[in-house]
Backbone as CSV, one residue per row, in Angstrom:
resi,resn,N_x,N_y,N_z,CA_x,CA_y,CA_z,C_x,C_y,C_z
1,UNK,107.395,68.558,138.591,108.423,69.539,138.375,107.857,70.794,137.724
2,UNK,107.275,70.752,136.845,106.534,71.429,136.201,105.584,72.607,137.117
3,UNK,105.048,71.933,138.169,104.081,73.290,139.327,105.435,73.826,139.671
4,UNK,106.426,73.246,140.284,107.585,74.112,140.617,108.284,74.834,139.975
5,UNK,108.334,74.291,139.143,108.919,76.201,137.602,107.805,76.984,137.190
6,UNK,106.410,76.695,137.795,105.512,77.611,136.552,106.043,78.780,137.388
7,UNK,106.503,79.198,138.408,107.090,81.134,137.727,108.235,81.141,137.424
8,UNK,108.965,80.171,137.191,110.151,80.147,135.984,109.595,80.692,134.553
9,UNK,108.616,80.332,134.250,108.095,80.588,132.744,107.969,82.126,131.945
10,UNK,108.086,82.924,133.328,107.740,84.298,133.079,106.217,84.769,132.647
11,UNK,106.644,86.404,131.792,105.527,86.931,130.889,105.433,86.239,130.000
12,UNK,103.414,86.135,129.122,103.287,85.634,128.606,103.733,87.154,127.030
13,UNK,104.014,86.393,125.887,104.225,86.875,125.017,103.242,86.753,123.571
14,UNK,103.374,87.695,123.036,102.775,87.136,121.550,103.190,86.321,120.811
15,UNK,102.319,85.251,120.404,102.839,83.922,120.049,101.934,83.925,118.738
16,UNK,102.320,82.864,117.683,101.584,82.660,116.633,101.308,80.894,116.545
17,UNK,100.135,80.777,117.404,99.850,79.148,117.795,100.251,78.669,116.274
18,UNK,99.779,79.226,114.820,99.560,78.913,113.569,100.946,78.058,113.516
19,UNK,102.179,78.975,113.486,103.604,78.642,113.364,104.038,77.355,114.329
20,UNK,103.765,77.638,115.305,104.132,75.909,116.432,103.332,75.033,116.093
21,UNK,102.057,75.103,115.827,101.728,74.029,115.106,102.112,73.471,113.861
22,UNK,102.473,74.257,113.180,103.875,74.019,111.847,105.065,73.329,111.879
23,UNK,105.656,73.938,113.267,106.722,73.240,113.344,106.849,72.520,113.685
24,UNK,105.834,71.775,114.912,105.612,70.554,115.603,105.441,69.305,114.543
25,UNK,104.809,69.584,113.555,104.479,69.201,112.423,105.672,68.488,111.497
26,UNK,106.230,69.834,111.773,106.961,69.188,110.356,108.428,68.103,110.979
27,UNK,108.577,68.465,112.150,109.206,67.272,113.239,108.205,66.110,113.446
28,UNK,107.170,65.584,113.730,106.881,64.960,113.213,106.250,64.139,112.628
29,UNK,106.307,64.459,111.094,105.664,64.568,109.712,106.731,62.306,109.520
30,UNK,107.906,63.004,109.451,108.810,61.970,109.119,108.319,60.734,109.821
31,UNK,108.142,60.727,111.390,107.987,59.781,112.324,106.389,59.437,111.714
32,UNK,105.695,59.901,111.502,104.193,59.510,111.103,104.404,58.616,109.823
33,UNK,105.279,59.076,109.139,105.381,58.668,107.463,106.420,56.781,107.799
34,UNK,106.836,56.914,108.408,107.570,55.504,108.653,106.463,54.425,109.148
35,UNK,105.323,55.317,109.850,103.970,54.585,109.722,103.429,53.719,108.770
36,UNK,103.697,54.533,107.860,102.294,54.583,106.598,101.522,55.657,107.090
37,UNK,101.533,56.723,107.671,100.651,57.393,108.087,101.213,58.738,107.786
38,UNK,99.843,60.126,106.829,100.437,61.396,107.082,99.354,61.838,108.417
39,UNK,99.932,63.279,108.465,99.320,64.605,109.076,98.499,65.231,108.559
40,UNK,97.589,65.500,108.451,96.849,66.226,108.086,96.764,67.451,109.260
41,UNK,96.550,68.729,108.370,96.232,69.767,109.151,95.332,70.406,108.332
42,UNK,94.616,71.496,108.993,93.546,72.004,109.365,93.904,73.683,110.014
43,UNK,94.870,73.902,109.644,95.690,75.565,110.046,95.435,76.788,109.491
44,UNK,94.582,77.424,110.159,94.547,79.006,109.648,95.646,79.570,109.359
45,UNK,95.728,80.622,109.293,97.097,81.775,109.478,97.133,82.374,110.745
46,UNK,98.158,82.907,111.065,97.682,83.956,112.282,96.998,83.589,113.578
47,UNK,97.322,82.351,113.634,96.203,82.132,115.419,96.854,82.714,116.064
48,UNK,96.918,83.891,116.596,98.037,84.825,117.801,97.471,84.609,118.988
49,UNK,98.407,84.642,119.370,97.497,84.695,121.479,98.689,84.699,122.205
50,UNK,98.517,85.277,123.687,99.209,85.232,124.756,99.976,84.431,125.187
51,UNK,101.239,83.835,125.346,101.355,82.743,125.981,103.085,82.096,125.987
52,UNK,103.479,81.228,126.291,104.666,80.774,126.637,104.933,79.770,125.209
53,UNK,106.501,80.141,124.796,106.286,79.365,123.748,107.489,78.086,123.943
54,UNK,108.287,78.098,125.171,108.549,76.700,125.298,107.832,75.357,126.145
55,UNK,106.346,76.216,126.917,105.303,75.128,127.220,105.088,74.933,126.168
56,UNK,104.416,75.854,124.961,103.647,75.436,124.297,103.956,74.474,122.908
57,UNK,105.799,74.659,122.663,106.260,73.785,121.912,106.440,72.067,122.757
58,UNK,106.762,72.228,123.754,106.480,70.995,124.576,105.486,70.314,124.693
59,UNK,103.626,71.146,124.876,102.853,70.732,124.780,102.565,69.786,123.484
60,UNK,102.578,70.255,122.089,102.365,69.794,121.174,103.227,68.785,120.975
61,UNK,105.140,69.179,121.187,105.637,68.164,121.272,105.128,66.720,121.530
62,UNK,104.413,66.580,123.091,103.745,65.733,123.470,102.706,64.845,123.075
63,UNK,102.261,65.938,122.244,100.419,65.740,121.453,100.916,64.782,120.433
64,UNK,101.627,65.155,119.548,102.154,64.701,118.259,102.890,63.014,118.591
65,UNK,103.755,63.477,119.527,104.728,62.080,119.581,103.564,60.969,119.993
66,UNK,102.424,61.425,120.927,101.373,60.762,121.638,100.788,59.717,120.429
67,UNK,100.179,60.970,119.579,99.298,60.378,118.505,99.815,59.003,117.410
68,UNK,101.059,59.750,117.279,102.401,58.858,116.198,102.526,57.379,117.287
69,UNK,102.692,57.390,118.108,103.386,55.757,118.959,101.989,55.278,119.437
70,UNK,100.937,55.914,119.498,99.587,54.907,120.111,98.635,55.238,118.845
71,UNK,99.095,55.312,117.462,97.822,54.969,116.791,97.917,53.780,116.258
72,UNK,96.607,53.134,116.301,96.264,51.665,115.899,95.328,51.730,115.346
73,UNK,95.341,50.627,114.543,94.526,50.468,113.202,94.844,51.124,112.085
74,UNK,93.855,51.448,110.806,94.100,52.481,109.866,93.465,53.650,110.203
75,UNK,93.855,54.865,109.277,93.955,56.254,109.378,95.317,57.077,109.807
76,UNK,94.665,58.134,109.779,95.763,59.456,109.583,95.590,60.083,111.149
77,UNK,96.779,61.006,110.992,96.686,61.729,112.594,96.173,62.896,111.779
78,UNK,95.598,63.216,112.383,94.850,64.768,112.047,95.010,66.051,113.408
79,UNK,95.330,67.103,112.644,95.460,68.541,113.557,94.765,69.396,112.929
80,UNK,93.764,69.914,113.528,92.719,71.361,113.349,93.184,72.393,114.809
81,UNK,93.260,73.422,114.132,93.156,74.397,114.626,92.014,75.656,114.599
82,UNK,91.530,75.913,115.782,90.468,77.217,115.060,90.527,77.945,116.482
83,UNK,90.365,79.496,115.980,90.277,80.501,116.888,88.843,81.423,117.086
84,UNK,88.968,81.113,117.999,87.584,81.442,118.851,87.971,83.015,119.256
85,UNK,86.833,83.978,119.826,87.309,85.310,120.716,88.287,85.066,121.092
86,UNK,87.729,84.098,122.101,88.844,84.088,123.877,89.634,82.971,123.548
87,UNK,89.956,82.105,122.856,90.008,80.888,123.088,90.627,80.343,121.417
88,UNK,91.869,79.729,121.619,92.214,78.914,120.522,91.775,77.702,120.739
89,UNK,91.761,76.893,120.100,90.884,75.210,120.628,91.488,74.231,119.398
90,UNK,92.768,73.476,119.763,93.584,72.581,118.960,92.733,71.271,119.227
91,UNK,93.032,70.761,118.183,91.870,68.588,118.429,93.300,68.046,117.485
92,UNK,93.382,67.250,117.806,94.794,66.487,117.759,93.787,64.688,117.196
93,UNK,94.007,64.387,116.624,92.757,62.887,116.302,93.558,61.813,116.075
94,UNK,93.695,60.738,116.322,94.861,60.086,115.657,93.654,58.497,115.906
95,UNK,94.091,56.988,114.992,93.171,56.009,115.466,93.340,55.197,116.523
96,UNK,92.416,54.899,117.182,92.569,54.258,118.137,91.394,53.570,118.997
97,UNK,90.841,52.210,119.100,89.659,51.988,119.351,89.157,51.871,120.117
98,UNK,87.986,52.672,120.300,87.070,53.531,121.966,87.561,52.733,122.835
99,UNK,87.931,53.010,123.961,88.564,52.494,125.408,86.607,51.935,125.834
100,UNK,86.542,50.868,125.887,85.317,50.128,126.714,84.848,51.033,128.069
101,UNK,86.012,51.154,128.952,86.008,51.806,130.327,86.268,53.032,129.855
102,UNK,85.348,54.136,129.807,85.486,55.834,129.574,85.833,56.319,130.692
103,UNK,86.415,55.592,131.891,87.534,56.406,132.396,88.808,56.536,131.989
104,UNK,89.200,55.961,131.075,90.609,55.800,130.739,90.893,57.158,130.388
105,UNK,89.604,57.760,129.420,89.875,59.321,129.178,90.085,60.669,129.887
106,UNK,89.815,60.529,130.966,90.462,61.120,132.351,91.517,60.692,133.115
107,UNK,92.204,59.436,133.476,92.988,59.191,133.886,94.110,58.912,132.956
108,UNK,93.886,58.748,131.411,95.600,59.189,131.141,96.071,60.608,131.321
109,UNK,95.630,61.753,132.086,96.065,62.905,132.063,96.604,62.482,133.701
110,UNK,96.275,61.357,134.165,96.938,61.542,135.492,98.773,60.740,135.505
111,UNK,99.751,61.375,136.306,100.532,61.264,135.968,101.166,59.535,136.445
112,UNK,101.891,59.098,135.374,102.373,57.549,135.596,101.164,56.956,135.163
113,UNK,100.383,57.204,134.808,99.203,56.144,134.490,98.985,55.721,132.800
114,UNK,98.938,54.056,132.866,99.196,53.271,132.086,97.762,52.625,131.232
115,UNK,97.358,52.937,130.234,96.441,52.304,130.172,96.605,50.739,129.793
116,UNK,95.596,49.979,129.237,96.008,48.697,128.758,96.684,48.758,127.452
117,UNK,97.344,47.509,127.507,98.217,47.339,126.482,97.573,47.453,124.794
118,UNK,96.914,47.916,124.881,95.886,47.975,123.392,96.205,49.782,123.233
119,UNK,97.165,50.130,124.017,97.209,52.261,123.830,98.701,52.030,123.217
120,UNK,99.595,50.976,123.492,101.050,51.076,123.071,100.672,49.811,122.072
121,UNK,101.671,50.371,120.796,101.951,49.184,119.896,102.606,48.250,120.440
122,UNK,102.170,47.129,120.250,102.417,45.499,120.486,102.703,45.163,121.699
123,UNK,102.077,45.934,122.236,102.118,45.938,124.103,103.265,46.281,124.634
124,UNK,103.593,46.995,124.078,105.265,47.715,124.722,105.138,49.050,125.428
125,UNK,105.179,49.409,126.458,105.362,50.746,126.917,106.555,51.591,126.799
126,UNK,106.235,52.772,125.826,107.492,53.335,125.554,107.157,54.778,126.311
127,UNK,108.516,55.355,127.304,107.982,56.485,127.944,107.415,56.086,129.401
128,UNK,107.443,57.038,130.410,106.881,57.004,131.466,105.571,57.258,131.793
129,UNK,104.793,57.657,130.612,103.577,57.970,131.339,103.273,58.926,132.012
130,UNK,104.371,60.372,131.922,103.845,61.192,132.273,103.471,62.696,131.034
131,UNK,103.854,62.082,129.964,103.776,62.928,128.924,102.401,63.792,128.452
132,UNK,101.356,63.142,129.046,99.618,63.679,128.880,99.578,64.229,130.427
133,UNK,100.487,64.195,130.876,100.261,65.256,132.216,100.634,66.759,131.840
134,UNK,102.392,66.541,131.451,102.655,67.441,131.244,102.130,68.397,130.400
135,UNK,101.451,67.768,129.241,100.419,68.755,128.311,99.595,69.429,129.049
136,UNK,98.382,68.443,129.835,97.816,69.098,130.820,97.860,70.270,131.412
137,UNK,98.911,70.396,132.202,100.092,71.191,132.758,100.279,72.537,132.288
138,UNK,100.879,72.086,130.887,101.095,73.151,130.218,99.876,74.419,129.249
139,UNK,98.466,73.394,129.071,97.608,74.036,128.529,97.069,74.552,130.267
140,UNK,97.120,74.048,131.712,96.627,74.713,132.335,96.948,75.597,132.394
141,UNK,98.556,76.179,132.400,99.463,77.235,132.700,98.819,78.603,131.901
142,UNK,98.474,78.309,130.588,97.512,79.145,129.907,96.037,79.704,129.989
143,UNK,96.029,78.940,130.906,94.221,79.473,131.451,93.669,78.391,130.777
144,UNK,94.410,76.866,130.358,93.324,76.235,129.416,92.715,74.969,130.064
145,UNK,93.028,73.623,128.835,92.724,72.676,129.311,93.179,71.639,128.530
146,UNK,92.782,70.470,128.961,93.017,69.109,127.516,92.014,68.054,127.769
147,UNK,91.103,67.427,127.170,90.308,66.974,126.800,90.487,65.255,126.116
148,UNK,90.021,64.347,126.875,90.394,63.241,125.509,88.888,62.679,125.416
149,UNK,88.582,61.812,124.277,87.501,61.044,124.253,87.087,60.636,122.826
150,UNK,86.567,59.511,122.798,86.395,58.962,121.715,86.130,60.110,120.335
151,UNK,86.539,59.301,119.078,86.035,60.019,117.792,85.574,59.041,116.871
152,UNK,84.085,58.618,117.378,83.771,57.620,116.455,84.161,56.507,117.100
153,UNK,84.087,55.126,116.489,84.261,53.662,116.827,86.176,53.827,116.913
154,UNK,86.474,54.284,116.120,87.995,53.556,116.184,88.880,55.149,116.289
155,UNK,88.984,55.941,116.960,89.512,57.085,117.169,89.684,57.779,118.262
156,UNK,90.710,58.674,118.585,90.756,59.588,120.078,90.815,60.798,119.081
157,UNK,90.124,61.689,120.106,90.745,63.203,119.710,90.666,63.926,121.296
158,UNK,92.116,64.524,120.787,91.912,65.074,122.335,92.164,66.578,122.044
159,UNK,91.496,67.392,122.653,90.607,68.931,122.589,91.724,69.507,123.549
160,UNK,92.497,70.762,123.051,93.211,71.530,124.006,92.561,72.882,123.662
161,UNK,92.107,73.917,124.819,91.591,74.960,124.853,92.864,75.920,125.418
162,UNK,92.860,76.934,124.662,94.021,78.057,125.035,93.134,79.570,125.139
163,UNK,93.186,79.675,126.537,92.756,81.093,126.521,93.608,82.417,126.006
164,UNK,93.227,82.831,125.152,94.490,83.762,123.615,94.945,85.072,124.477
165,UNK,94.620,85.383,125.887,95.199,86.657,126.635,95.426,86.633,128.265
């Protein structure tokens, strides 16, 4: 659905990535904390750049709810932000222990695709499985990208690149 509205989306506008990552945040901050788990961030001021700001609240939307319902084990979800020239570059980290098969890190961006029951708590699939598409999607719409792959023995971080014009 999503290729079929991208010229629904319009001009891109001046956006302050700093602030949506704030607010994504502080929605949810609560859902992490019923964990045992905070947020940590990693937020400049001012990340400005080009761009759509109901992909880009959706995108994170996605990132966040992702990290909160598939982290396992101990640790924190973590969000860094840093701005490059061309390029904002969000890492989203949350725990989760290295997928054996390193394709899994390319094919959860494909849409409906399920990994094994060790990505959902207690083997429950919540959601369709297309929610790491639509990020996808939405950082492509920006000139970007999304990235997943191990962080360490027991961790994902997944890398979104935003081209800022």
């Amino acid at each position: 659905r999503m290729d079929e509205e991208a010229s629904l989306y319009g001009e891109k506008q001046l956006l302050d990535m700093s602030e949506l990552v704030m607010d994504a945040v502080t929605c949810f901050a609560p859902m992490a904390m019923k964990d045992g788990r905070k947020m940590e961030l990693d937020i400049p001021e001012r990340a400005q750049m080009m761009g759509n700001e109901e992909l880009l609240r959706r995108m994170l939307s996605v990132l966040c709810d992702n990290a909160i319902r598939h982290a396992e084990g101990e640790g924190d979800i973590a969000l860094a932000l840093a701005v490059k020239p061309k390029a904002i570059v969000l890492r989203v980290k949350n725990p989760w222990p290295a997928a054996k098969d390193s394709t899994v890190y390319t094919k959860m961006f494909d849409r409906f695709y399920r990994a094994d029951p060790a990505r959902s708590k207690d083997g429950v699939h919540n959601g369709f499985g297309v929610g790491l598409s639509i990020a996808q999607k939405a950082a492509q719409w920006h000139g970007g990208s999304v990235e997943a792959a191990p962080d360490g023995q027991n961790g994902i971080c997944f890398t979104v690149t935003l081209r800022r014009k």
